[in-house]
C-alpha positions in Angstrom: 52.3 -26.2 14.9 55.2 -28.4 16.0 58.6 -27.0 16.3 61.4 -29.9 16.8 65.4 -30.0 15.9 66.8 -32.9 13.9 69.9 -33.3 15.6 72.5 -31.3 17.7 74.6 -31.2 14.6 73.2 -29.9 11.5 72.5 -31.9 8.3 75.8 -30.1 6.7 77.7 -31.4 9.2 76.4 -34.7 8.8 76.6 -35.2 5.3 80.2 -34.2 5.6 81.0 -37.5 7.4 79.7 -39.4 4.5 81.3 -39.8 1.2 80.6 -42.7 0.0 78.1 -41.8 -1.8 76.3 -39.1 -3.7 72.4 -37.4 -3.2 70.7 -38.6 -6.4 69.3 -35.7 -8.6 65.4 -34.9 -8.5 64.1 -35.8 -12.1 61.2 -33.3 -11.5 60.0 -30.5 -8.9 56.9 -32.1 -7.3 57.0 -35.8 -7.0 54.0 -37.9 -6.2 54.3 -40.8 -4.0 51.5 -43.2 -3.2 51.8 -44.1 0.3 50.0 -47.4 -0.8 53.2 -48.1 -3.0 55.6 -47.9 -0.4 56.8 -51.2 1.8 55.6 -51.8 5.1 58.9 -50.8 6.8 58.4 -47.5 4.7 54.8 -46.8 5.7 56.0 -47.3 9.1 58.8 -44.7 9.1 56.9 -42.3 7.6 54.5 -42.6 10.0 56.4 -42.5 12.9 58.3 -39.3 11.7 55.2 -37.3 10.5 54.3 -38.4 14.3 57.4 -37.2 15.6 58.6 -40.4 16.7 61.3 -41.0 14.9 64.2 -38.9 13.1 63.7 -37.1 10.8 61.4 -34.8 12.9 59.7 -32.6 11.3 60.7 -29.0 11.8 57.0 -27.5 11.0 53.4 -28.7 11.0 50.9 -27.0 9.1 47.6 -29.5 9.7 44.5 -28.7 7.3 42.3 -26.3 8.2 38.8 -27.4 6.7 35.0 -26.4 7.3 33.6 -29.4 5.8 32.9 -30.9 8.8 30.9 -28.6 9.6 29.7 -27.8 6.2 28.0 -31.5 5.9 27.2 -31.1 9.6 25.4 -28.2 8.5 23.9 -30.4 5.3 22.6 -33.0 7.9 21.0 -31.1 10.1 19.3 -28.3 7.2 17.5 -31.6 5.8 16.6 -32.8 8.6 15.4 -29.9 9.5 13.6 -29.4 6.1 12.5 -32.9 6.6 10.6 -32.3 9.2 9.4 -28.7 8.3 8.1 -29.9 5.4 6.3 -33.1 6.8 4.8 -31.1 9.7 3.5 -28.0 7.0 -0.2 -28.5 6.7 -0.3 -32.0 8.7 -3.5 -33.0 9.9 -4.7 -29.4 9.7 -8.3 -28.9 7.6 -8.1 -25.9 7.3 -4.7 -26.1 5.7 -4.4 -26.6 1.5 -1.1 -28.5 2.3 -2.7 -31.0 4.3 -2.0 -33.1 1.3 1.0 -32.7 -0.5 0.7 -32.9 -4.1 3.6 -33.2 -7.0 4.7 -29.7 -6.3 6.2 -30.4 -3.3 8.5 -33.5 -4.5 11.3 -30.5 -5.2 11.5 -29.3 -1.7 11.8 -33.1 -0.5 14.4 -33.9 -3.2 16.0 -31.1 -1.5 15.8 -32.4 2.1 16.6 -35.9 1.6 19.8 -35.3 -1.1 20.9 -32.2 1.6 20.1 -34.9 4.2 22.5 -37.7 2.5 25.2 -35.7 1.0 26.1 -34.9 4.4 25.7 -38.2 6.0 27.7 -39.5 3.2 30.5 -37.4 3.4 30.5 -37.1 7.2 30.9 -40.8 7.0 34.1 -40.7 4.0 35.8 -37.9 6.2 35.6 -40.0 8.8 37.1 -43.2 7.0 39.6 -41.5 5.6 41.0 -40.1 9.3 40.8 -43.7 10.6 42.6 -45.0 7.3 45.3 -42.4 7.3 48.1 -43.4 10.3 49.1 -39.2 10.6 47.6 -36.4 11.1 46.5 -34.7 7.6 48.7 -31.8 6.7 52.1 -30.6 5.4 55.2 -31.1 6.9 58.3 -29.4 6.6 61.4 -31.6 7.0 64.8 -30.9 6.7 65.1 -31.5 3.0 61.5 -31.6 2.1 57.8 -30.1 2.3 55.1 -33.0 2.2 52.0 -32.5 1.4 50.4 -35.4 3.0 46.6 -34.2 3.4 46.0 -38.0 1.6 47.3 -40.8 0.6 48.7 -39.2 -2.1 51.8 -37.7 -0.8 53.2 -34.2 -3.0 57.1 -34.3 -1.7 58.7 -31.2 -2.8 62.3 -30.4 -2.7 62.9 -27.2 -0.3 65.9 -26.6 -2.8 63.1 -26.4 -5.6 61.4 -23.1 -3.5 61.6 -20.0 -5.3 60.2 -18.0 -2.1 58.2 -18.2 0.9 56.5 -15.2 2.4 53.4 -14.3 4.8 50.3 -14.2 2.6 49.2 -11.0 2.4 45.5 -11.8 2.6 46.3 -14.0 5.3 49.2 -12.5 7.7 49.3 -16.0 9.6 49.1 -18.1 6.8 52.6 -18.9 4.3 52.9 -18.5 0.9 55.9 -20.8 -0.7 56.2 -20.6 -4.8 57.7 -23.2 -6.2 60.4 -22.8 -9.2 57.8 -23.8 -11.7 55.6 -21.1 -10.7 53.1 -23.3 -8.6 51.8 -21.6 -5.6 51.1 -23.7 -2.6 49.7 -22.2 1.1 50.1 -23.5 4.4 47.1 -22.4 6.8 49.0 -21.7 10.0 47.2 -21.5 13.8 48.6 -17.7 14.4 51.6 -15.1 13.4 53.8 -16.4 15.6 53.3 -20.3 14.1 53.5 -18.4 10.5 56.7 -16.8 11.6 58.1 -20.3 12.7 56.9 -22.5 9.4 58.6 -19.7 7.3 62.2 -19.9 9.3 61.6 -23.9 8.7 61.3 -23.3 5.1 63.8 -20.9 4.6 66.6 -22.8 7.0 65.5 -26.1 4.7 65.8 -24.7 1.5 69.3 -23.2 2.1 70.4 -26.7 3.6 68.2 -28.5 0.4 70.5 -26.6 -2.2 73.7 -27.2 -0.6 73.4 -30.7 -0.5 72.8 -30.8 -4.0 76.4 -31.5 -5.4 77.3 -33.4 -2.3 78.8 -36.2 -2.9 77.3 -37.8 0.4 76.2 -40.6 1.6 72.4 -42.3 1.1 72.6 -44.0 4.6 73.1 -40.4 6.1 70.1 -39.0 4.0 68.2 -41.7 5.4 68.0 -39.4 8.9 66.8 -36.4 7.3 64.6 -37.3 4.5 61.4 -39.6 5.9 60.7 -41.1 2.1 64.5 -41.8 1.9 64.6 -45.8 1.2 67.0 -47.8 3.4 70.0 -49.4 1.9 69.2 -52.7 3.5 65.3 -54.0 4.7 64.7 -56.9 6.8 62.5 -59.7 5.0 60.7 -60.3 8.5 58.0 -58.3 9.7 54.6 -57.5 8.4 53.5 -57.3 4.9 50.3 -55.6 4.6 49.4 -52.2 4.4 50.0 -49.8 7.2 47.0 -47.7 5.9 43.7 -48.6 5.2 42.4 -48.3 1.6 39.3 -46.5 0.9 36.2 -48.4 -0.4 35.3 -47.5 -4.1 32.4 -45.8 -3.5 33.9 -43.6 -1.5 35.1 -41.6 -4.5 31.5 -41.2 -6.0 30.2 -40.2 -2.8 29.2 -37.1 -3.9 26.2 -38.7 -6.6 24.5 -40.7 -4.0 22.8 -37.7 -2.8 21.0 -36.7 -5.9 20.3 -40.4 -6.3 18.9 -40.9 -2.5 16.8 -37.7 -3.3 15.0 -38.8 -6.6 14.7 -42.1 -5.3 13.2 -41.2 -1.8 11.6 -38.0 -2.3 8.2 -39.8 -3.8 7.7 -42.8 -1.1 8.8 -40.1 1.2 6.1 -38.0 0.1 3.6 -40.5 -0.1 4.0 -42.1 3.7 3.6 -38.4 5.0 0.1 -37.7 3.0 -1.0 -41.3 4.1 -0.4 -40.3 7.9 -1.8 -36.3 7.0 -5.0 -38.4 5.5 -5.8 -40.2 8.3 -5.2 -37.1 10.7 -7.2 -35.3 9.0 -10.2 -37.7 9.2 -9.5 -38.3 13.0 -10.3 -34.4 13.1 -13.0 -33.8 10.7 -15.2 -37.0 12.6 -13.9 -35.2 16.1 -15.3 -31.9 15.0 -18.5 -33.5 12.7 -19.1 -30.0 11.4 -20.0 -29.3 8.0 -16.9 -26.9 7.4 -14.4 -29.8 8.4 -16.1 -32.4 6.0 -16.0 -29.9 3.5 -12.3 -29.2 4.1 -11.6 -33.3 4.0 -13.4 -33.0 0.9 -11.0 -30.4 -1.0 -7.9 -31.6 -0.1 -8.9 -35.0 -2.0 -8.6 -37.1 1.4 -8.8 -41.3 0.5 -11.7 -41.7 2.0 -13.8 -38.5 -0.1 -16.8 -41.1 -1.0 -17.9 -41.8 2.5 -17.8 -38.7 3.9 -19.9 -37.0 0.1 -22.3 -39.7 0.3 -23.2 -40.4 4.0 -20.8 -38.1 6.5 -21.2 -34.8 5.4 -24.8 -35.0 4.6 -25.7 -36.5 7.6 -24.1 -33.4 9.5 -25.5 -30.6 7.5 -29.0 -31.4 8.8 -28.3 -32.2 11.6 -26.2 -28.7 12.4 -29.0 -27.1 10.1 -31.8 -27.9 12.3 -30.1 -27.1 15.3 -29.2 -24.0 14.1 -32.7 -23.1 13.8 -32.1 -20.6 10.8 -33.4 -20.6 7.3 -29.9 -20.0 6.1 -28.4 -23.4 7.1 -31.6 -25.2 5.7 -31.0 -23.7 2.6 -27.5 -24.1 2.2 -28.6 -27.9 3.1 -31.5 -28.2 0.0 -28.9 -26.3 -2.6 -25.9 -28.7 -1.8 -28.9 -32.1 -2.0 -31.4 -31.0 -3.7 -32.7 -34.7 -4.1 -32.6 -35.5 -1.0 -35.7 -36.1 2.0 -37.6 -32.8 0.0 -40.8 -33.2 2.4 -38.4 -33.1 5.2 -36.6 -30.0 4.3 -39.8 -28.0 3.3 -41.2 -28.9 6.5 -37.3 -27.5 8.2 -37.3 -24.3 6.4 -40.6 -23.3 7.1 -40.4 -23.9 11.2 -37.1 -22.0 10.5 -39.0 -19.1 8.9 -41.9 -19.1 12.0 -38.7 -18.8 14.6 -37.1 -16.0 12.2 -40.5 -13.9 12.8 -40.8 -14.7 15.8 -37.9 -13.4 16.3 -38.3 -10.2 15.0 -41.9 -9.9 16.7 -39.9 -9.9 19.6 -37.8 -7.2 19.4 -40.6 -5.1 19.3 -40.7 -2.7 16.3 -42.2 -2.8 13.2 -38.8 -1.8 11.8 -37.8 -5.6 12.8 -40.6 -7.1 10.8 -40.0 -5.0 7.9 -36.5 -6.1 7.9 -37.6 -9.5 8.2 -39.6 -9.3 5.1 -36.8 -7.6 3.1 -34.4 -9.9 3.9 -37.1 -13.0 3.2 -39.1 -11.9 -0.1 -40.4 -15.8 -0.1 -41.1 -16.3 3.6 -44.5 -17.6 2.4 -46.0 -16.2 6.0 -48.5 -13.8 4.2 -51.4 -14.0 7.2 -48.7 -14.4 9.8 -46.4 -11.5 8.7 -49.8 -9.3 8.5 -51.0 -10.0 11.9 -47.6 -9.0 13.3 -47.6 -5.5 11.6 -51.3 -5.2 12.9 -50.4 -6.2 16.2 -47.4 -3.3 16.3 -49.4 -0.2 14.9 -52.7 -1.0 16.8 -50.9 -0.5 20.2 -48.7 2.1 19.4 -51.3 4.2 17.9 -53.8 3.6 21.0 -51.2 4.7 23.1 -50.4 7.8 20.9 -54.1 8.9 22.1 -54.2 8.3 25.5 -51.7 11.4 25.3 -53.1 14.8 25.7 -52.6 16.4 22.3 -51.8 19.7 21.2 -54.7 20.3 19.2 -57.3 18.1 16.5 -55.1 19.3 13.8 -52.3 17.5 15.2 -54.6 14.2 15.9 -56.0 14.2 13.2 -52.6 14.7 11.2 -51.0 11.8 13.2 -53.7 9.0 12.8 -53.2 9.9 8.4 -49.4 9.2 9.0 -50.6 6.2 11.1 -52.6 5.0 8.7 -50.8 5.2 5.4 -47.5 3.8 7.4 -49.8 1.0 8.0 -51.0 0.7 4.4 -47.9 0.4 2.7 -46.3 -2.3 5.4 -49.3 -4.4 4.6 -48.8 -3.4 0.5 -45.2 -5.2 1.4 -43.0 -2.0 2.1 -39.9 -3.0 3.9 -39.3 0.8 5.5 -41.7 2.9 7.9 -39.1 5.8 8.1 -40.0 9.7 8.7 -37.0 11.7 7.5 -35.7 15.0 9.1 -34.4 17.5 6.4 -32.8 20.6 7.1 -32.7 23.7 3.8 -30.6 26.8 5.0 -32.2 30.0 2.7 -30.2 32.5 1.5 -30.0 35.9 3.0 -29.4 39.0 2.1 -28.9 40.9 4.7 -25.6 39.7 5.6 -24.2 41.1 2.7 -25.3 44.4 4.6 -24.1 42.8 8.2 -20.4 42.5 6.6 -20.0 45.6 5.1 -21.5 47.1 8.5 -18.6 45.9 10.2 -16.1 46.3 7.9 -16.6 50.5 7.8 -16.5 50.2 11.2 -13.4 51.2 13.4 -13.8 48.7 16.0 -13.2 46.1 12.6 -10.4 43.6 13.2 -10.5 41.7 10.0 -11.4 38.0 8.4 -12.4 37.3 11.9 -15.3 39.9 12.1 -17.5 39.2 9.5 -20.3 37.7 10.7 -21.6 35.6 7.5 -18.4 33.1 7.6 -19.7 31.9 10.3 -23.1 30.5 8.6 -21.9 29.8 5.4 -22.6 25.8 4.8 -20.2 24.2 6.5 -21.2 25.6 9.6 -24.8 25.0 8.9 -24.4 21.3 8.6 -22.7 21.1 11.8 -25.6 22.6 13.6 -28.4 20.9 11.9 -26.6 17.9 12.1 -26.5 18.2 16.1 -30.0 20.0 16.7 -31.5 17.2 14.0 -30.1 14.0 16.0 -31.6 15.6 19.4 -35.4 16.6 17.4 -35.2 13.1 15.6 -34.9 11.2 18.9 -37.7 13.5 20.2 -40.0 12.5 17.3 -39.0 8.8 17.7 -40.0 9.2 21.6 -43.3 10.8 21.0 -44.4 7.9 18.5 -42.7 5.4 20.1 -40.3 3.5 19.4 -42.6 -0.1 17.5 -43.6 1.7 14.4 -41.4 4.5 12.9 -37.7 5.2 12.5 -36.7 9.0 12.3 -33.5 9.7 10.3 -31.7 12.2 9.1 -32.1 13.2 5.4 -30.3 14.7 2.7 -30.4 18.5 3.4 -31.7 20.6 0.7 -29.7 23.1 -1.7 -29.5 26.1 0.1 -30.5 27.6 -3.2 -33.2 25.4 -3.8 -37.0 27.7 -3.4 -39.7 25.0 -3.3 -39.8 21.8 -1.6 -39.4 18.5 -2.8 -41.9 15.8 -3.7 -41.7 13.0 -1.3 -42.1 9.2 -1.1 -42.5 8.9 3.2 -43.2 11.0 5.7 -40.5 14.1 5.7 -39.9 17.1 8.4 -38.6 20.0 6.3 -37.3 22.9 8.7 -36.2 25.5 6.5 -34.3 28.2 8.6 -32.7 31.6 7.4 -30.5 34.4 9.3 -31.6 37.9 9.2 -29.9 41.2 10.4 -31.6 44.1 12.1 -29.6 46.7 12.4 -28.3 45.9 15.6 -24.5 45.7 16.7 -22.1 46.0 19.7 -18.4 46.5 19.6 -15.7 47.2 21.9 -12.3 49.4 21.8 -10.4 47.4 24.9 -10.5 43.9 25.5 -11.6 41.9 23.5 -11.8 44.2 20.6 -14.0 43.7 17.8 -17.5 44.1 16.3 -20.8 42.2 16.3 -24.0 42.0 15.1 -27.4 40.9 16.8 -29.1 38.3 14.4 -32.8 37.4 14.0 -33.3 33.5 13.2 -36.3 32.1 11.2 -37.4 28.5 11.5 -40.3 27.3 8.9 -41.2 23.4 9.4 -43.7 21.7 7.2 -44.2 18.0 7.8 -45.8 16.3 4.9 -47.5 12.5 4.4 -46.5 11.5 0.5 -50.2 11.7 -1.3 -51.9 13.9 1.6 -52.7 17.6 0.9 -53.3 18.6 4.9 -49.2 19.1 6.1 -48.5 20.7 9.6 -46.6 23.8 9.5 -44.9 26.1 12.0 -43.0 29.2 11.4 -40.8 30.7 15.1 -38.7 34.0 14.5 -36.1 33.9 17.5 -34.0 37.2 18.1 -30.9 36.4 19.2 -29.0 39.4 21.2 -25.0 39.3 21.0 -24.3 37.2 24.3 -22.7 39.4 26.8 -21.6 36.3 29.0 -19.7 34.9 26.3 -18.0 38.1 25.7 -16.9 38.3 29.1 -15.7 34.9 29.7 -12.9 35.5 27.4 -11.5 39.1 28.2 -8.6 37.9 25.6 -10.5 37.1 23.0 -9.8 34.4 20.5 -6.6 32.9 18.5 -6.5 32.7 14.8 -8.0 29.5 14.5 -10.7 29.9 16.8 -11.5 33.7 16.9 -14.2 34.7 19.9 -16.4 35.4 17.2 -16.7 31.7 16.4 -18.3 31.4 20.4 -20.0 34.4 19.9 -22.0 33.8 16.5 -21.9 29.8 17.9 -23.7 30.5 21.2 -26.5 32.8 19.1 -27.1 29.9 16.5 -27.3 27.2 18.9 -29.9 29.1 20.9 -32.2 29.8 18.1 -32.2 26.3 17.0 -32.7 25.0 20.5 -35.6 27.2 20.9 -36.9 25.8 17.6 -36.9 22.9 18.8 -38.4 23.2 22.1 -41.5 25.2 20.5 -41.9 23.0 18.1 -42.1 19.7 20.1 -44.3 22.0 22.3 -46.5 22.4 19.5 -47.1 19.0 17.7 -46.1 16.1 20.2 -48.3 15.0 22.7 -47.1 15.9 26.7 -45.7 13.0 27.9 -46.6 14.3 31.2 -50.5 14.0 30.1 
């Protein structure tokens, strides 16, 4: 803000030389003066005082504070930025549905190019109108009179006509003045201490404004303290035209050309982007020549869709399907043309099929061929597929009998699971699996067992009964760990070209008799007895235990043969002393000692099981 005194003297001093004279009366409160209406001498002076130039100065400056610069700066550069988001979304890319841009997207480029002219447009008016204004835009406080001069339409108000002026209390550095008529007009200020100086201005004006009033003083002394004041006397030299530039007519419909611009530009704009996308995206799909690219080209509607249906895309599906050497890609190739080169493509899919088993013969097990002939139910490789199966069980069984064998039972046993494995692969089965299933048999001696240590004084609660720790849930852990290690044993024995061992469904522990069966199956039925025996202790740890005795009964069974193997072990397991005194603490309450204790006796019985029975049905592998 700019500060400046009129004179030494003040106006009241002045306007008491003159008298010859009287201050007209203002016919209304805000008078509106159009700067283009005034003479050339007038434009001048104003300008020249709102500069400070000439006298009157004006005692207070409050120029415009406005964002709309920075608003329509902020217009320009959103669409541009939009613009080119939008252009470079999905451009060139096949893999990309936006590739090509249909109707949809004519909003968001209506958007960028109206954002993108409105503020072009108006960055453009604000600027003609500072270069067609001669003063800075904002309102001036003279010594009779606050001008609002943000345009060419200047608001004069009479300081004599202000009711009040006052900080604003939203905005301490801004002034509020209200007029007589109630009209409330703010002046945005830089700071407080500006503020504080406008409103002095004001109030110093307003005082002098309704003194003058009544005077009967002169005009040509009014002429130095009111800038609009018109001389008595003008000289008929000098320029005529205006000081200030007038504003072209369009200027005041800036404001539609952006809509206009947007629904006028948005289409062609639209359109010269998909062109460009279109011919990216053929650059790339010829660069790659895969069938994925050309079918991408195809789905976002390219302009050039024909050629690549009819000759392209075609072309490099047999191409890649052949190279790929997989029955897959030549029958994606004969669904998507099935008119096309048939001798050709029978001739492909079968040479694919003879490298598919090949292949699998290669990997060595007969596992691989069955899955071969699951997966390809109309190979069409009959004698082939049945020399392959041949050619895995013939080996593996000559080497099962260049093993020393337990016995002729278990020979004999082995060459019937042999054979009817055999059989059904060449019937067409896809699956030569033996299954490993565990049944845990109720017993009713631990009833007994728990109530033994329960009258007993060394008893320390839950954590001494002995059954909770082979109820189910621990059973299923054990024979899930014991099975993997006797399955791989199995598998080893065989070898690993004809049979996969699994683990099957374990039986109901309720459940008496055993199951029919539809392959080969190892049932190991095992049960937990007590004895009698027990072992406690009064110091550390404290508690009570029982020695159990475990049974193991296998039977392995060939579906539709009446001759199974069986084996039966009883293993007495004695409460393990080492465990005991590894842990002179005992346990916590989530992992009592008798958890290790019952755990150690369990684990030994099954290992043992396992041992002995390999012992008794496998062939050494030392032989």
């Amino acid at each position: 803000m700019n500060i400046t005194k009129t004179n030494d003297l003040s106006s009241r001093e002045l306007l008491a030389r003159e008298s010859r004279s009287t201050l007209p009366t203002r016919p209304s409160i805000v008078r509106i003066v159009d700067f283009h209406g005034l003479s050339r001498s007038m434009q001048e002076r104003f300008a020249s005082c709102a500069r400070g130039s000439l006298a009157p100065k004006p005692l207070a400056v409050a120029t415009v504070r406005s964002r709309a610069g920075l608003l329509f700066g902020a217009a320009v550069a959103f669409g541009v930025g939009l613009l080119i988001a939008v252009v470079a979304f999905g451009f060139g890319d096949l893999g990309q549905r936006q590739a090509m841009h249909d109707t949809s997207a004519l909003p968001v480029y209506v958007v960028a190019v109206s954002s993108l002219t409105l503020g072009a447009v108006q960055l453009l008016v604000r600027r003609l109108q500072r270069k067609a204004l001669p003063w800075q835009r904002a309102h001036y406080v003279f010594p009779l009179t606050l001008i609002d001069a943000r345009d060419e339409l200047l608001r004069v108000i009479s300081l004599g006509d202000v009711q009040s002026a006052e900080r604003d209390p939203h905005a301490r550095r801004d002034v509020r003045v209200v007029i007589v008529n109630g009209e409330v007009l703010t002046l945005p200020c830089r700071d407080e201490a500006h503020a504080v100086a406008t409103l002095r201005a004001i109030e110093s004006g307003r005082d002098e404004a309704r003194a003058a009033r009544d005077s009967d003083e002169r005009i040509t002394l009014m002429f130095t303290l009111d800038p609009l004041q018109r001389p008595r006397l003008s000289s008929p030299l000098g320029p005529r035209g205006d000081l200030a530039q007038r504003l072209p007519p369009w200027t005041t419909r800036a404001w539609i050309v952006a809509p206009i611009a947007g629904l006028l530009l948005a289409q062609p704009a639209r359109a010269a982007r998909n062109a460009a996308s279109d011919r990216a995206l053929f650059s790339a799909a010829n660069e790659r020549g895969d069938t994925a690219s050309f079918e991408s080209y195809l789905a976002l509607g390219g302009k050039r869709s024909e050629e690549v249906r009819t000759v392209l895309l075609p072309r490099a599906e047999l191409r890649l399907a052949e190279k790929e050497g997989t029955v897959e890609a030549i029958d994606r190739f004969r669904t998507t043309h099935p008119d096309q080169i048939p001798q050709e493509v029978d001739v492909a899919r079968r040479t694919a099929m003879l490298d598919e088993l090949d292949r699998a013969k290669k990997r060595g097990t007969v596992a691989a061929l069955q899955d071969f002939a699951r997966r390809r139910p109309d190979h069409g490789l009959e004698n082939e597929l049945s020399d392959a199966m041949h050619a895995m069980f013939a080996p593996a069984l000559d080497a099962y009998r260049q093993k020393p064998m337990p016995s002729q039972e278990v020979r004999s046993f082995v060459e019937r699971l042999f054979a009817w494995s055999e059989a059904k692969a060449h019937a067409g089965s896809t699956s030569t699996t033996i299954q490993i299933r565990f049944h845990k048999r109720l017993s009713p001696s631990m009833r007994r067992a728990d109530k033994h240590v329960a009258e007993h004084h060394w008893f320390i609660g839950e954590a001494s009964y002995p059954s909770r720790y082979f109820d189910a849930t621990h059973a299923e852990k054990r024979e899930r760990a014991h099975g993997e290690v006797l399955a791989r044993r199995v598998a080893d024995a065989f070898g690993p070209t004809v049979f996969t061992v699994v683990l099957g469904p374990r039986l109901e522990d309720a459940q008496d008799k055993l199951p029919e069966v539809t392959e080969p199956t190892l049932f190991v039925t095992h049960v937990e007895d007590w004895k009698g025996t027990f072992d406690g202790s009064i110091t550390k740890p404290r508690g009570v235990w029982v020695g159990l005795t475990h049974r193991f009964e296998a039977v392995f069974v060939i579906p539709g043969d009446d001759q199974p193997l069986r084996f039966e072990l009883e293993s007495a397991e004695p409460i393990p002393a080492n465990v005991i005194k590894d842990h002179p603490e005992g346990g916590t309450p989530s992992q009592p000692l008798e958890e290790k204790i019952y755990g150690t006796m369990a684990d030994g019985a099954f290992k043992k099981f396992s041992e002995r029975f390999c012992a008794a049905f496998l062939p050494s592998t030392t032989g």
